[in-house]
C-alpha positions, 0 to 999 in steps of 0.5 A, a space after each residue: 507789636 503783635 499781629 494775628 494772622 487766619 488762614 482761610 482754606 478754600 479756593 474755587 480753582 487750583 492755581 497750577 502753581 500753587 502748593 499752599 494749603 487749601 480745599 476746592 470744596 466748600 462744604 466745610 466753609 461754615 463749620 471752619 469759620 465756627 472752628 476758628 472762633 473756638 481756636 481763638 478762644 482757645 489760644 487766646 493766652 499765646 500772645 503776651 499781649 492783648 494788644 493787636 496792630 495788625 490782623 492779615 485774612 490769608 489762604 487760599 483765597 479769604 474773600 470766598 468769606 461772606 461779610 457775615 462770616 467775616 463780622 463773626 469772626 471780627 466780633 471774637 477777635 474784639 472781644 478777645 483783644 484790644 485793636 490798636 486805632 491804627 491796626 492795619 486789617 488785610 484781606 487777601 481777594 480774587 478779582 471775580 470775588 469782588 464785585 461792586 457789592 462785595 466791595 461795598 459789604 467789605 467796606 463796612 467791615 473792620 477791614 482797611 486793606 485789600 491785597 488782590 491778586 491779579 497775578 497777570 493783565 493778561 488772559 492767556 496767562 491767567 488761563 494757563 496758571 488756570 485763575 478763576 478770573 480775567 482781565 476785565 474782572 482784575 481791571 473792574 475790582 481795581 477801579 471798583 475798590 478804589 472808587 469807594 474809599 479802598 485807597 490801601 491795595 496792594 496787588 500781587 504780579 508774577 513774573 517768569 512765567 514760559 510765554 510772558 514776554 518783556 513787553 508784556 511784563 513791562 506793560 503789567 507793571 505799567 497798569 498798575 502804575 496808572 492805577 497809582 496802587 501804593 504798594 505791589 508784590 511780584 513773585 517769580 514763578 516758581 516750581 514747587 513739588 506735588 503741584 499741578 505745574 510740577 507734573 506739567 513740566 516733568 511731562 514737558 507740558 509746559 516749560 521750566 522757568 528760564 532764569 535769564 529770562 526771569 532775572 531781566 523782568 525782576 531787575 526791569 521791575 526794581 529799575 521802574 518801580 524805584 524811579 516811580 518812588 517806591 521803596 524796594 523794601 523787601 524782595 519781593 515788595 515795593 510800597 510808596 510812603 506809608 504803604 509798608 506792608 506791616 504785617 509782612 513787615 513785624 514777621 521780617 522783624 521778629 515779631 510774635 504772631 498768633 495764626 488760627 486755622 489749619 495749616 496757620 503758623 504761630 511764633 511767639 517772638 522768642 524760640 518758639 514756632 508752631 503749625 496747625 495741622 493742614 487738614 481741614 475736617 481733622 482741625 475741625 473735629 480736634 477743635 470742636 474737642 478743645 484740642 488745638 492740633 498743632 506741632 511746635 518747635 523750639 529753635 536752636 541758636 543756630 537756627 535762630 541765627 539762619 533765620 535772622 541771616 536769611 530774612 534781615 539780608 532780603 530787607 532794606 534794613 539789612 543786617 547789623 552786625 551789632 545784633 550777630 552778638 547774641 547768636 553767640 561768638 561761633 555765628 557771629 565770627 562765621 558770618 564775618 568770614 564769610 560775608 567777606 567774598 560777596 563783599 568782594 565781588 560787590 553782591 554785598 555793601 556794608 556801611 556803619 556795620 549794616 550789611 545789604 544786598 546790592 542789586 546784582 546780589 538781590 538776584 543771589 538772595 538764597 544762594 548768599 543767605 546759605 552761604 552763611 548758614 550755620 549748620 
């Protein structure tokens, strides 16, 4: 199982929160999407296989692309790799790019999943996070998608936010659920260095996130999305039957992936991870050189550890104990001691050797998880 995943960075606004790397200026748009094709040209020895299962266009904000520029960069990837008939192909949108002709042009393309991002059915938070779209436009590009043969959505929500009361959450999730999207991600807002936020916040702009307030909306959210039959497999990741987000899944679960663009990042299933360079006219320009300018690192055992520790604990799958053995007897006998507490204070249940976490200790994902770090 392998996965490609291409960073597509532009966005027509700065969502005040976001920290990701992108350009609000366009001018670049055609010469990245021609950069890109030559990188996929260039790296295409980084996987060991030439067979991809899933393809996931993220950003920034990947439906800013024409179908055109879309199809060239498909037409690269066919040539380079065999595409499995099952392949799950993404395409990360904002609701005010797609329009009913936008939906149509996309639909003629490889792509069989949209992941849109609604964020808010509210305007006055869309407003204040300062997204380039409104209600109407998310609620239209829903019914739009969904009209002509997008059954695969998954819609992103953010919770937390200062002004969002639990009504309004409530409400958020219930849109969704007369919707019948088959799978939803939700976020809790969060306050990342150098963001616009950031500085909002410092200055008392806006408030801090009130985490009460946002541990209730996230247990409102696991309680009501689990009744209505989905799976809690992640996080921050709710799917029905089938609906799994494989290409977040395959990271979750170790598997190589290759990311084209600046700012992507790669793993080849092993040790091994490495990020291109987050700057856009200097990715184009080493590119157009033959130079794919990225940083690599290989991973200690430690980290490897971390890193199996921290995401299998966030899963429905847990962490199996039998797997801790090729970390070594050090991080495995230290997992084992440690874990003891939160089992005892039940954030942590363990059956055949597989360890959870329970709801109350889903709430204390990222404390639990370097707790048993390794350093």
């Amino acid at each position: 199982m392998a996965g490609l995943y291409l960073h597509i960075p532009f966005c027509r606004k700065a969502c005040h929160y976001c920290n990701f790397h992108f350009s609000t200026s366009m001018k670049l748009k055609s010469d990245l999407v021609d950069a890109m094709i030559m990188e996929l040209e260039l790296q295409k020895d980084y996987l060991e296989t030439k067979v991809l299962d899933t393809i996931y266009f993220g950003g920034g904000t990947p439906s800013i692309l024409t179908a055109e520029e879309l199809n060239k960069i498909f037409d690269k990837i066919y040539e380079l790799y065999s595409i499995d008939v099952n392949a799950e192909i993404t395409l990360e949108a904002n609701p005010d790019d797609l329009s009913l002709d936008k939906l149509k042009e996309l639909k003629m393309t490889p792509i069989n999943r949209l992941s849109i991002g609604v964020q808010s059915f509210f305007d006055e938070h869309l407003t204040w996070m300062n997204r380039s779209h409104l209600k109407d436009q998310a609620i239209s590009c829903i019914k739009n998608a969904q009209e002509i043969g997008f059954s695969n959505l998954t819609v992103d929500l953010i919770y937390g936010l200062p002004d969002l009361s639990h009504e309004q959450w409530a409400e958020n999730i219930q849109v969704l659920l007369d919707f019948e999207i088959p799978h939803i991600s939700c976020y809790c807002l969060t306050v990342e260095d150098g963001t616009a936020l950031d500085h909002f916040v410092k200055k008392r702009i806006s408030k801090p996130v009130d985490e009460e307030k946002a541990s209730i909306q996230f247990e409102y959210l696991i309680d009501t999305l689990t009744k209505n039959g989905f799976a809690h497999y992640e996080i921050s990741n709710f799917g029905k039957h089938d609906f799994l987000a494989r290409h977040n899944t395959s990271y979750w679960k170790g598997a190589p992936y290759l990311g084209i663009g600046p700012g992507a990042h790669s793993y080849n299933g092993h040790s091994e991870r490495q990020w291109n360079i987050a700057n856009n006219s200097k990715y184009i320009k080493a590119i157009h050189q033959k130079n794919v300018p990225f940083e690599k690192e290989i991973l200690t055992i430690e980290e490897q550890y971390n890193e199996f520790v921290m995401i299998s604990l966030r899963t429905q799958w847990g962490l199996d104990e039998h797997l801790l053995s090729r970390f070594g007897a050090k991080c495995e006998q230290s997992f084992l001691k440690n874990i003891d507490p939160f089992i005892a204070t039940k954030d942590v249940i363990v059956e055949d050797g597989v360890y959870k976490l329970t709801l109350k200790g889903k709430l204390l994902a990222d404390k639990i998880a370097m707790e048993l770090f390794v350093d």
